[in-house]
PAPANU-835463 format. One record per residue: residue number from 1; residue in three letters; x, y, z of N, C-alpha, C, CB in turn. Coordinates in steps of 0.2 Angstrom, whole numbers, m for minus. Glycine has a CB too. Example, Ala and Ser with C-alpha at 12.3 -4.5 7.8 and 13.67 -1.06 7.14 Angstrom:
<atoms>
ATOM   num   residu     npx     npy     npz    capx    capy    capz     cpx     cpy     cpz    cbpx    cbpy    cbpz
ATOM     1      Ala      66     m28      39      62     m22      39      66     m16      39      57     m22      45
ATOM     2      Ser      64     m11      35      68      m5      36      64       0      39      70      m3      29
</atoms>
This chain:
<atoms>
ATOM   num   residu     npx     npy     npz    capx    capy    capz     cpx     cpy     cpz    cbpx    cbpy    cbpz
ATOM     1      Unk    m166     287    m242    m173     284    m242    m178     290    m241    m174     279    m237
ATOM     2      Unk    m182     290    m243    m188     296    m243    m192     294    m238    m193     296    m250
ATOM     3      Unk    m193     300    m233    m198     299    m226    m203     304    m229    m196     301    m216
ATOM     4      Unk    m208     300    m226    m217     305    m225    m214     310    m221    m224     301    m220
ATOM     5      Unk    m216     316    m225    m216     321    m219    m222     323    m215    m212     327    m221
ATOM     6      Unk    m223     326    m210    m230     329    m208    m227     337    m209    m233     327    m198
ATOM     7      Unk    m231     338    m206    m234     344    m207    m239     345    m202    m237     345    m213
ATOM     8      Unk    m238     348    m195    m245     349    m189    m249     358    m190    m241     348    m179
ATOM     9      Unk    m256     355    m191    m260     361    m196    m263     365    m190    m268     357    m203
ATOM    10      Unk    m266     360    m184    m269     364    m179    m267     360    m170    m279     364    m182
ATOM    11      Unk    m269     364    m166    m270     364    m158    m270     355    m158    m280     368    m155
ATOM    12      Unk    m269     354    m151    m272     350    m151    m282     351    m149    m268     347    m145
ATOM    13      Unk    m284     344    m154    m291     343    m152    m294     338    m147    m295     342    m158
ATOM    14      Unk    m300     337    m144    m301     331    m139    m307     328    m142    m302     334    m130
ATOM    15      Unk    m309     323    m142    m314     319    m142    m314     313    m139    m315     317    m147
ATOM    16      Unk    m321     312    m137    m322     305    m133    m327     300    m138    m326     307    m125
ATOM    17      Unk    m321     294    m136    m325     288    m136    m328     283    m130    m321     286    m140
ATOM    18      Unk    m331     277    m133    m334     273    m128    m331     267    m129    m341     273    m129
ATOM    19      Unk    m327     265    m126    m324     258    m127    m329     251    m127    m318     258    m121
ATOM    20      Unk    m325     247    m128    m329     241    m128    m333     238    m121    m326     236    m130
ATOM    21      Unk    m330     242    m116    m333     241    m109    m337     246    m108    m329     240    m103
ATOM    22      Unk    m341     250    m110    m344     253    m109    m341     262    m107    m348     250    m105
ATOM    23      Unk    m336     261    m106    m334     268    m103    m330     271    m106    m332     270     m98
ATOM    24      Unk    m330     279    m105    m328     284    m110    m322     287    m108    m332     289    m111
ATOM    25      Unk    m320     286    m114    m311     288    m115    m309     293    m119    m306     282    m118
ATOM    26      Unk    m304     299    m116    m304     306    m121    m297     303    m127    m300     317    m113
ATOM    27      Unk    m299     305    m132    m293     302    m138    m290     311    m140    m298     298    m147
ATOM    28      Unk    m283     313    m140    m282     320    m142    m279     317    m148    m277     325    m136
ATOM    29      Unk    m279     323    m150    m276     322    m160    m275     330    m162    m284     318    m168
ATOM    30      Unk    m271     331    m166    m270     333    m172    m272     335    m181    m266     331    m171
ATOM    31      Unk    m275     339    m180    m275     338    m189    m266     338    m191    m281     345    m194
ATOM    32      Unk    m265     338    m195    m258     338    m201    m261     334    m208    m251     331    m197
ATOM    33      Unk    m253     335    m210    m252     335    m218    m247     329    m220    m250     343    m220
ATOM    34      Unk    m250     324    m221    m243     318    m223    m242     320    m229    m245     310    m223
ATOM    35      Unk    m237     320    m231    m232     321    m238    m229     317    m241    m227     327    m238
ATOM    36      Unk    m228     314    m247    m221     309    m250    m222     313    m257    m220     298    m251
ATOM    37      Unk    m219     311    m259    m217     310    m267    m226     310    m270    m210     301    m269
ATOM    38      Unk    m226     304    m268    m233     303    m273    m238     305    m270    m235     297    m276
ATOM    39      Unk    m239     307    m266    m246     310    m262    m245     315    m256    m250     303    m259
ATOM    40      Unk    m252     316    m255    m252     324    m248    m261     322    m247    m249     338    m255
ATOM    41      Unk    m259     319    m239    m267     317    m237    m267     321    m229    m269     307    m237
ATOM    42      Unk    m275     323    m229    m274     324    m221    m274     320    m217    m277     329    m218
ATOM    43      Unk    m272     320    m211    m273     314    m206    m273     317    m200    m268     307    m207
ATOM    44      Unk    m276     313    m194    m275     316    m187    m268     311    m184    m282     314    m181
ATOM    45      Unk    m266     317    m181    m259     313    m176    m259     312    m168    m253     318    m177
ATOM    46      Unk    m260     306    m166    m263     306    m159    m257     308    m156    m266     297    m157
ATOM    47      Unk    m259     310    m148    m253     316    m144    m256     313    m137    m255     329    m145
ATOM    48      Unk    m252     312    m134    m252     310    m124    m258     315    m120    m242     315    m118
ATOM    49      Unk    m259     319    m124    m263     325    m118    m265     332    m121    m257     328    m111
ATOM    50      Unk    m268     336    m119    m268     343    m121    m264     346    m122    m270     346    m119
ATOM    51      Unk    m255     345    m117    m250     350    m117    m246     347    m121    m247     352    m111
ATOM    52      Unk    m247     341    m123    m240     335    m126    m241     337    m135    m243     325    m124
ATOM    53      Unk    m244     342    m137    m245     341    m143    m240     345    m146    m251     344    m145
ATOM    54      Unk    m240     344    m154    m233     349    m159    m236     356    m160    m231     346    m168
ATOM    55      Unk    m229     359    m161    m230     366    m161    m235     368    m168    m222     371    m161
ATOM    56      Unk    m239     372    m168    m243     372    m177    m237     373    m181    m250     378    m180
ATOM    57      Unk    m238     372    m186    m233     374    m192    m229     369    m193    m229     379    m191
ATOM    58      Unk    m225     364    m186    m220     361    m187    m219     355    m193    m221     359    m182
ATOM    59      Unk    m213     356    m193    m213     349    m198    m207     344    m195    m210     352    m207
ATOM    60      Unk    m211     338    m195    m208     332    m193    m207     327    m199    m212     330    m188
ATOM    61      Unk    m205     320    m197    m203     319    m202    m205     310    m198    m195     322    m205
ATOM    62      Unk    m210     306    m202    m211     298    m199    m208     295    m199    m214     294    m201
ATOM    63      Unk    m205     291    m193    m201     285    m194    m206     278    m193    m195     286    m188
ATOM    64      Unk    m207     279    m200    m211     272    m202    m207     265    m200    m213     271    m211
ATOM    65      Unk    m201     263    m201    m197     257    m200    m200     256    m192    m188     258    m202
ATOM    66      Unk    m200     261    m187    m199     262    m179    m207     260    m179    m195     271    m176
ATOM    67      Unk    m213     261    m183    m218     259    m181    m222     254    m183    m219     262    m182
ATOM    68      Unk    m219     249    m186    m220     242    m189    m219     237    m183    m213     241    m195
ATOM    69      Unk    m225     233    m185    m226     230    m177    m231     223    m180    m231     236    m171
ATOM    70      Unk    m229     218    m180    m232     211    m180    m238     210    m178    m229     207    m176
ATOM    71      Unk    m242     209    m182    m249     209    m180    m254     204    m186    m252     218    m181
ATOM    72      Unk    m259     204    m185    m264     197    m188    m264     192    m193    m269     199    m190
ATOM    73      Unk    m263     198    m197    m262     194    m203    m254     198    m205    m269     196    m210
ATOM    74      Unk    m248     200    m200    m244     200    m205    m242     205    m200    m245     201    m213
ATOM    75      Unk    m238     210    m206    m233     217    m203    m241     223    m203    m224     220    m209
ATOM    76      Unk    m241     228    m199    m245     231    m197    m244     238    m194    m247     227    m193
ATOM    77      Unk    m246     242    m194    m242     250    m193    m245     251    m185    m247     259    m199
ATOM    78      Unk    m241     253    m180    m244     255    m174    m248     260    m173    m240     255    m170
ATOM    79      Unk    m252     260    m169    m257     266    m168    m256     274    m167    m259     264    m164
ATOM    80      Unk    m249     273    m164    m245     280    m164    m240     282    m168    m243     282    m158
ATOM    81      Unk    m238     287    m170    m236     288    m175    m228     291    m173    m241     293    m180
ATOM    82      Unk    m223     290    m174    m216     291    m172    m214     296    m176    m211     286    m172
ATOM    83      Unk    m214     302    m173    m212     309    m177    m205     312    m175    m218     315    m176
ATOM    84      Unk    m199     312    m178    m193     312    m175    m194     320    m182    m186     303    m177
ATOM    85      Unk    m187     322    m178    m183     329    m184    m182     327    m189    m177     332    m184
ATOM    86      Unk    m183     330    m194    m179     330    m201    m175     327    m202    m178     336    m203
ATOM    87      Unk    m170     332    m199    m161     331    m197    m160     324    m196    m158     334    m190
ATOM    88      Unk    m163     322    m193    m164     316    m188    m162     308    m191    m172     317    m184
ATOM    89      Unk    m171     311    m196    m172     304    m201    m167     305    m208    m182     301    m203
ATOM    90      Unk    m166     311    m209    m159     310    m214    m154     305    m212    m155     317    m215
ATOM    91      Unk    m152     304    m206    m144     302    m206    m146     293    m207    m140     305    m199
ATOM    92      Unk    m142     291    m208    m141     285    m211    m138     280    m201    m133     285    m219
ATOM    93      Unk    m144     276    m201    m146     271    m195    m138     268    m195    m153     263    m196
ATOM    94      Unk    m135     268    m188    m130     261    m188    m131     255    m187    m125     260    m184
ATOM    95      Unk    m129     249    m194    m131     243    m195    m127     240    m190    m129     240    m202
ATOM    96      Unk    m128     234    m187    m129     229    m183    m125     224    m188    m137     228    m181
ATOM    97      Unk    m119     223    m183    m116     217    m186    m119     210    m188    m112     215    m180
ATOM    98      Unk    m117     208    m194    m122     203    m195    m114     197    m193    m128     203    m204
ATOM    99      Unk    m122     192    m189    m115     184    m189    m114     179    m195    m118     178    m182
ATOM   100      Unk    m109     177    m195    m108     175    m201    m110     164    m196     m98     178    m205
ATOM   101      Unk    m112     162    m201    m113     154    m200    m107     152    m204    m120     151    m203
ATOM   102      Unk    m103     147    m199     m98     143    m199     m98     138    m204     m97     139    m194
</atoms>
């Protein structure tokens, strides 16, 4: 199967927002580079903190399946983004016994 890969372009950066109650909350991110087959877009990659960010240069690789999450109208991407190794999301998941009905 073909993963998005990233690509982390700079530092971590900080911005604040204003939540719906009035008070302000620091958002950290990342610029990067998402990649597949048919496209290469930039996008920010949200990080825990100032020290929790990826090294620049790195390449990681999305585990989209792992971020798929039940929401309004349907299936829905989670807000953070699950960035595993390369290595990692190549190898093939172990399938889960399926039960058979009597």
């Amino acid at each position: 199967m073909n993963t998005p890969k990233i690509t982390i372009l700079s530092g971590v950066e900080t911005r604040t927002v204003t939540t719906s109650k009035g008070m302000q909350k620091a958002i950290y991110s990342q610029r990067a580079s998402l990649e597949t087959e048919a496209m290469r877009i930039q996008i920010d990659v949200e990080v825990d903190g100032l020290d929790k960010g990826y090294a620049v240069g790195a390449v990681k690789a999305w585990d989209v399946t792992s971020d798929l999450v039940p929401g309004r109208f349907g299936v829905e991407l989670a807000r953070r983004m699950t960035l595993v190794d390369p290595a990692t999301a190549s190898k093939p998941q172990p399938q889960q016994p399926q039960s058979k009905a009597a």
